[in-house]
N, C-alpha and C positions, 0 to 999 in steps of 0.2 A: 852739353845741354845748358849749360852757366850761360856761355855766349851768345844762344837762344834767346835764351828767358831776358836778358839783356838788353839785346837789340829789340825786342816785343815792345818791352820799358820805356827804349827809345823810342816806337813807336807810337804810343800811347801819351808820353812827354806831348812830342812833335804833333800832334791832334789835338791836345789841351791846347797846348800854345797856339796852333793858329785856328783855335775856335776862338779864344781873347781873342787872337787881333783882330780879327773879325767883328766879333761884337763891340769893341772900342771904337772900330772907323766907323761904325754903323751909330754909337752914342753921339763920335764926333761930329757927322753929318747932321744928326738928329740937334746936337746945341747950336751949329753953323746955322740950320735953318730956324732954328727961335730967337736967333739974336741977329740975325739979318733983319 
């Protein structure tokens, strides 16, 4: 069950993280287009 609960962790990591990157390119394009 250790190895489960685990990998869930890892799961939940891996959704964090690419909800940031997400939202960063999404800031990034937002300052590209005010400073164009």
């Amino acid at each position: 069950m250790s190895g489960l609960k685990s990998s869930s962790n890892n799961l939940i990591l891996l959704r964090y993280y690419f909800g940031f990157l997400s939202f960063s390119v999404i800031y990034i394009r937002l300052v590209i287009i005010k400073l164009s």
